[in-house]
Every structure is written in C-alpha cells, then in structure tokens.
N, C-alpha and C positions, 0 to 999 in steps of 0.2 A: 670266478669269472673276472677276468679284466672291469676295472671299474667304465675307463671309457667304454666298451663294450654292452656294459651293463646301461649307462646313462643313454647310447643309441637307443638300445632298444625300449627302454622305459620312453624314453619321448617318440619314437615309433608307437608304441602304445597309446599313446596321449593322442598322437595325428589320427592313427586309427579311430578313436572313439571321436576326435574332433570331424573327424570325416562321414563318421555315421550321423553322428547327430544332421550333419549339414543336408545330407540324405534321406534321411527321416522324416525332413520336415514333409508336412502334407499340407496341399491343395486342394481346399476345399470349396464345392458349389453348392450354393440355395436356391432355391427348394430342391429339396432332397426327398426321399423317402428316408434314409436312414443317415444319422448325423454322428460318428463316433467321438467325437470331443466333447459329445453332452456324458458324462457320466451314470447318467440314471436312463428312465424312459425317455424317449422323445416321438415327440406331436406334429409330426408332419404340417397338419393341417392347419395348425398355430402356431405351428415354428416356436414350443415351449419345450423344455427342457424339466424333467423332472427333480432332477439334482443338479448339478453346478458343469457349466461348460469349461473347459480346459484346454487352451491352444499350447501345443508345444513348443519349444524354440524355435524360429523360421517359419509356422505355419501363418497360413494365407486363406483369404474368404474372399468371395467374390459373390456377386446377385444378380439375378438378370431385372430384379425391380427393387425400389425402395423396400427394404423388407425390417420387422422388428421380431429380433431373436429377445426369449421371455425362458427365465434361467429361475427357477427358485432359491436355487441355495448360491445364485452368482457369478461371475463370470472372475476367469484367471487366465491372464495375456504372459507367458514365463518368458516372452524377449523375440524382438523383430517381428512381429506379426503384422500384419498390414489385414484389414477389415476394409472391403469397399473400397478403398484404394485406386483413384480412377474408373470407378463404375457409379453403378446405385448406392445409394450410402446402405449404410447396417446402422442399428441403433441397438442396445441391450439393453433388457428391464431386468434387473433383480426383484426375487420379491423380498427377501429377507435376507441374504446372504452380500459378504461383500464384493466389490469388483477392483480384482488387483490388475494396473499394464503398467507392463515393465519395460526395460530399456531399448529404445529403438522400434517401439510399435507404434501404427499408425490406424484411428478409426478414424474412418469419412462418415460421420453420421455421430449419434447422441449415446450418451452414460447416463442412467436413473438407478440408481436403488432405495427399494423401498426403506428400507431401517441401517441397513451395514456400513461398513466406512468406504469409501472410495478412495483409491490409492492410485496416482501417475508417478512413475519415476522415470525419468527420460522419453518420454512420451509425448504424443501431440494428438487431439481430437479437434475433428472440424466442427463439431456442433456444439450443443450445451451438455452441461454436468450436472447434476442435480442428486440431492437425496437426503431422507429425512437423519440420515448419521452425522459422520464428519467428514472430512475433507482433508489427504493429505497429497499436497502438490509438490513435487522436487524436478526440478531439472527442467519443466514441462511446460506445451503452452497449447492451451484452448482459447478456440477461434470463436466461442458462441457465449455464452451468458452460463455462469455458474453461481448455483445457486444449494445454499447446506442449512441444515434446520441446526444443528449442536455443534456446528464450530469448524475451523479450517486454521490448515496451517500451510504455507506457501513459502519454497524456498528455492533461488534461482526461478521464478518462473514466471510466466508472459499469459496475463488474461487479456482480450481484444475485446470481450463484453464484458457488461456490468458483473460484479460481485455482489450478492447478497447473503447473510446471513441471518437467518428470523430468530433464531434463540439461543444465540452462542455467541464465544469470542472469536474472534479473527487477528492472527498472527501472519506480518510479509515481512521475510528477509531479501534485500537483495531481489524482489522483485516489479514487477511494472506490470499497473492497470490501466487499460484505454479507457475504460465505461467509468462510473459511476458506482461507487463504493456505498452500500446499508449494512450495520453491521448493528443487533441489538444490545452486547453487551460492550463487554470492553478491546475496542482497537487497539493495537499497539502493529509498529511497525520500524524497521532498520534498511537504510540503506532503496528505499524503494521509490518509487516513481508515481505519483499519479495521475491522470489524463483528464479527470474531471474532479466531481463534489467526493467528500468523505465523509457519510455520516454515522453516527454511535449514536440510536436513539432513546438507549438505557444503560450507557457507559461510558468510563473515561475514555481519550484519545491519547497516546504518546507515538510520537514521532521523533525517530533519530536520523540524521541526515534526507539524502534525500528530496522529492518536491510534491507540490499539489497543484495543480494547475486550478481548480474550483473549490472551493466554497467546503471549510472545515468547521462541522458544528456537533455537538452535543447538547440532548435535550436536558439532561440533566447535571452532568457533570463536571468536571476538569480538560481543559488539553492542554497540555504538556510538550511543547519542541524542543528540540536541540540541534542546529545548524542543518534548520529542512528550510526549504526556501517555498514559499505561498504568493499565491498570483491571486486570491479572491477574498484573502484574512478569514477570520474565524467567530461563529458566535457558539458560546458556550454559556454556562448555568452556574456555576460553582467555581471559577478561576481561570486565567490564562497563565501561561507561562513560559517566553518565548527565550529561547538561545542561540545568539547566533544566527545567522542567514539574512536572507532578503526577503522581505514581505513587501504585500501591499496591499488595499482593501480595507476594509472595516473590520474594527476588530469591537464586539460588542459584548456589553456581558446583559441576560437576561433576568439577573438580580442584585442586589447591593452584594456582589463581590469582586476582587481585584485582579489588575492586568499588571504583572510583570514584564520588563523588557530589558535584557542584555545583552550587548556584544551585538544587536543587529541594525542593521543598514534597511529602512523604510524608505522606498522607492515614490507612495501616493496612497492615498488615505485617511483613516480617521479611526481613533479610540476612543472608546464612549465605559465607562467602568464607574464603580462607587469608589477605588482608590488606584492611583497609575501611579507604578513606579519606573523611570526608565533611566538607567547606568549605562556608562561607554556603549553610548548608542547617536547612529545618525538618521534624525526622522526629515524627513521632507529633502526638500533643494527651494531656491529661488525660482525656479519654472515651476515647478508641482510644489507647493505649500501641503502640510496636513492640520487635521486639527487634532486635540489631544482634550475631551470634554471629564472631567474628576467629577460626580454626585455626591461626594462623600465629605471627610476629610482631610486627603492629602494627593498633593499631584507631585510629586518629586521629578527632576531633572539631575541627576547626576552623575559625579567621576567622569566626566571631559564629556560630557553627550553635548550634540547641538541638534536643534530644533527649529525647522523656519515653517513659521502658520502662526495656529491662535491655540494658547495655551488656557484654559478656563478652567476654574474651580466652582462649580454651580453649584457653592453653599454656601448660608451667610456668617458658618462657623468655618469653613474652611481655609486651609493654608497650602498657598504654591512653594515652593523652595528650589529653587534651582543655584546650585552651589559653585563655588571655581573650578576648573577655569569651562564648566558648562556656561549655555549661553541660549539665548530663544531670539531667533531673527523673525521677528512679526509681534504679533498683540497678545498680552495677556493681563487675564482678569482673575481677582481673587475675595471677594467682598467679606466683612469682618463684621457685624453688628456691632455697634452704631455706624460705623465709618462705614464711607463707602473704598473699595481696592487698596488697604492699605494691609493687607494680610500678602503681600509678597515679597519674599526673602532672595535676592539674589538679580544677575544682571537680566533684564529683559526689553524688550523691542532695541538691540545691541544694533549698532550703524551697521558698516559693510561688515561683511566675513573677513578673517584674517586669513593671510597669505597660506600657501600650503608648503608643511616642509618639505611631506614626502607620501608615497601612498603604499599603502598594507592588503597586499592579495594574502586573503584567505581563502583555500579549499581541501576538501576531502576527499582523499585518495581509492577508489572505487577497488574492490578486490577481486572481480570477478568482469571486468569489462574494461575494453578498451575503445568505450564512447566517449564524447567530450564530456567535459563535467563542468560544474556551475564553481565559478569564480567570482568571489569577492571581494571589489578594491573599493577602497574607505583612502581617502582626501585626510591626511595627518598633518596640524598645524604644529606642532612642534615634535623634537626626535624622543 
C-alpha cells in the first residue's frame, strides 16, 4: 500500500476514534434511580456509591438540588467533565479511596476524602478541598479554603482561600495564595505569591523569590529567603536569614539567636535579635528611619550597607562594627564595662548622605506569567 495512502487512512482511524470518544461522552442527572459511572452498587436514596465513581472524557452532571454524591472507593474525573456547572453545586465524599480531576474539568461544589490523595491537574473547584491524605495541585485553582492532614504539593496554581496543613509539609512552585497560609511542618516555596500571614507551627520556612504580603513566623524554627520580598517581616525561634528583596516590618527573633541580612533594600521597620549581621544592604531612608536592636554580642554593618535610624547593642559586653565605606545616618549605641559607648568601631551618626552615582534594578524573571514583577532599585554612591 502506498505509504501516503496508508498515513490517510491511519489518521482517518485516529478521527474516527477521536469522534467517538466526543460521542460517548454522557449526560448525566441526579437523582437518579440508577447511576452507571458508579462502578459498584449504587444508593439512590443516599446518592452513595459502593465502589468508586468514574466520569469519562467529556462527561457532564447536572442536579436539580445541592446534592452530595458519597463514593467509597473515590472519585475519577479522566478530562473535561464539568459537575454542577451553572446549576446546584455537586460535592464528593470519598470514604477511603482517592479523588483524581483531570484536565479541563470543572466542579461547582466541594472535594473530601477521607484517607486517599487528592489530585487536580488542570482543573478548577468552586468550593473547598479537604482530606485527611495529601494534596497534589498542578495547573489548578480553587476558589474555597483547602485544607490536608499529610501534606501538599502545589504547582502553577491559584488558591482564593486559606491553606492549611495540620500534620505535614507544604511545598508551592510558581503559585499564589489569597487566604492565609498554617502549615505544621516544614514550608518551603519558589517563585510564589502570598496574599496574607505564612505560618510553620513545627518547621522551618524557606522561600525563593516571590512575596508575602503578611506576617512570616515559625514557632520553632529557621526562615530562610532568597530575593522574596515581605510587607509585614518575620518572627522566628532559631534564625533568620534574609537575601535579597525588599522587606519591611519587624523582624524578631523569639530567642538568643541571629538575623542575617544581604543584598536587601529595608523599606520601614525594625530588627530585634541576640546577633545582626547586615552586608551590601540598605536599611531605612531619611523619611522612614528603622531601628536595628543586637541582645547579644555583635551588630555588624557591612561591605557598603547604609543604615538611617538607631543602631544599638543592648549589652554591656557588646560590640557595634560598622566598616568602610558602610555608614549608620542616625544614633548608635554600644556600651563596654566599665566605659560607657566606647565599644563602636566604624563611621556613625555620619552628616548628609553622599551623592548618588547611579542606580541598580534588580529583578527576577517569572517563567510561567506575563504579570508585572517586583523591581528593585538601590541609590549606588560610587560605580
């Protein structure tokens, strides 16, 4: 057979089967007497499912009231299926099994399962997500409050209410939360967004680019940034450690351990720690002063940082050092037993600012969006 021949009719073959499928797809109404996408027995009269419900590509559900469909062994969306979809909503309970929706499906109503994992891949739910497994989100965005007992992982996707996680870690690439972030172990996140507070009540935080519009804390641990930018600062237990971006806010430690700060531009605020170290950094302005309070041993100002507020060492063994051509525009204090502030190394309450030679936008280039992005320009006094 002619090869062109042969290739007709294999992609005739291909339309064919693409055309049935599109055909296939079924329309389905609740309440029913009989439901065939439930795989086992099914419960009229509780709308339960004795084994696991299974939508085809393209199929459709529609209700004439708010109704919840209850699946033991789980629900599986295989692509475009629309649930409640301008009607009543639909909600799904798993009892034990997981709930897969795949590309292009849409529930108007809520996702629970009891134990299993919950999977969205190109998906979107109007209500909330919940269940005691894990959580994996791609491409996807719910409009209600999700919520996972062992963990989540979020990639490209858009939560509109809170996230909570009670006994797992939580991982966001590349996504954005409206609500308010609990996560009990350890956070970590790249490239993401967040609308409110971020909390880790029994782990570290790390953040890669990105922002926090509220209030980053850990009860116990570390947080850890890299060129994320913070509108409310951070209290933490065990360390800070900031790179890069623009902050603002109080940055507190809730025991004798240290604040790192590099490479970033402090807008208003104040650091309270048992040791601060801060490098090629610009904290405050002349309008918004901050303060920078050391408990411990050492407050360092270094490799060209400038500082306008009140720089204090609130110990009588401690030492300030701020080196060339760094510079503190405001008050600082450093007291030394027996002497009183003579433990300071370096220029401080320095007259006007020097000239500017030139200025340095930093930002980072987004890989999956063409929204504005947050730009960094830093006032450079020499080239």
């Amino acid at each position: 057979m002619d090869r062109r021949i042969f290739s007709l009719c294999r992609m005739l073959t291909l339309l064919s089967a693409f055309w049935a499928f599109e055909v296939g797809a079924v329309a389905y109404s609740l309440p029913a007497a009989t439901f065939s996408a439930c795989t086992g027995s099914w419960n009229a009269a509780t709308h339960t499912c004795g084994s696991r419900v299974v939508f085809q590509p393209g199929d459709t559900l529609t209700v004439s009231t708010a109704l919840t469909i209850r699946a033991n062994a789980g629900f599986e969306l295989q692509g475009n299926n629309s649930l409640g979809v301008g009607g009543a909503t639909v909600s799904l309970v798993s009892t034990y099994g997981d709930i897969a929706v795949g590309t292009g499906s849409r529930v108007n109503g809520s996702l629970t399962s009891g134990s299993g994992t919950v999977e969205l891949t190109g998906a979107h739910v109007e209500g909330n997500v919940e269940g005691d497994g894990i959580g994996r989100i791609t491409d996807s965005s719910i409009a209600g409050d999700t919520t996972f007992k062992n963990g989540l992982t979020a990639l490209r996707s858009i939560f509109s209410g809170a996230v909570t996680v009670t006994n797992g870690t939580a991982n966001f690439t590349d996504s954005r939360v409206v609500g308010e972030v609990e996560v009990r172990n350890v956070l970590t996140a790249q490239g993401s967004e967040f609308g409110s507070t971020v909390t880790a009540t029994n782990g570290s935080i790390s953040l890669s680019g990105g922002s926090v519009a509220g209030r980053v804390t850990t009860n116990c641990c570390t947080v850890t940034t890299n060129q994320t930018n913070l509108e409310q600062g951070i209290t933490a237990h065990s360390g800070i450690s900031i790179t890069g971006g623009v902050i603002a806010g109080d940055f507190v430690m809730t025991t004798n351990n240290n604040i790192s700060l590099t490479g970033v531009v402090m807008t208003s605020g104040s650091i309270d720690a048992f040791n601060i170290r801060v490098s090629d950094s610009d904290l405050g302005s002349a309008e918004n002063p901050v303060s920078l309070t050391a408990n411990g041993n050492r407050l360092d100002i270094l490799n060209g940082s400038t500082v306008y507020g009140s720089v204090v060492v609130d110990n009588h063994w401690g030492k300030l050092t701020i080196d060339s051509p760094s510079a503190v525009y405001g008050t600082c204090l450093a007291e030394s037993t027996p002497d009183t502030n003579n433990n300071v190394n370096g220029e401080c309450g320095a007259g006007a600012p020097p000239a500017i030679d030139h200025f340095r936008l930093s930002f980072t280039t987004p890989q999956f969006s063409c929204e504005p992005i947050p730009v960094t320009i830093r006032a450079c006094v020499d080239a």
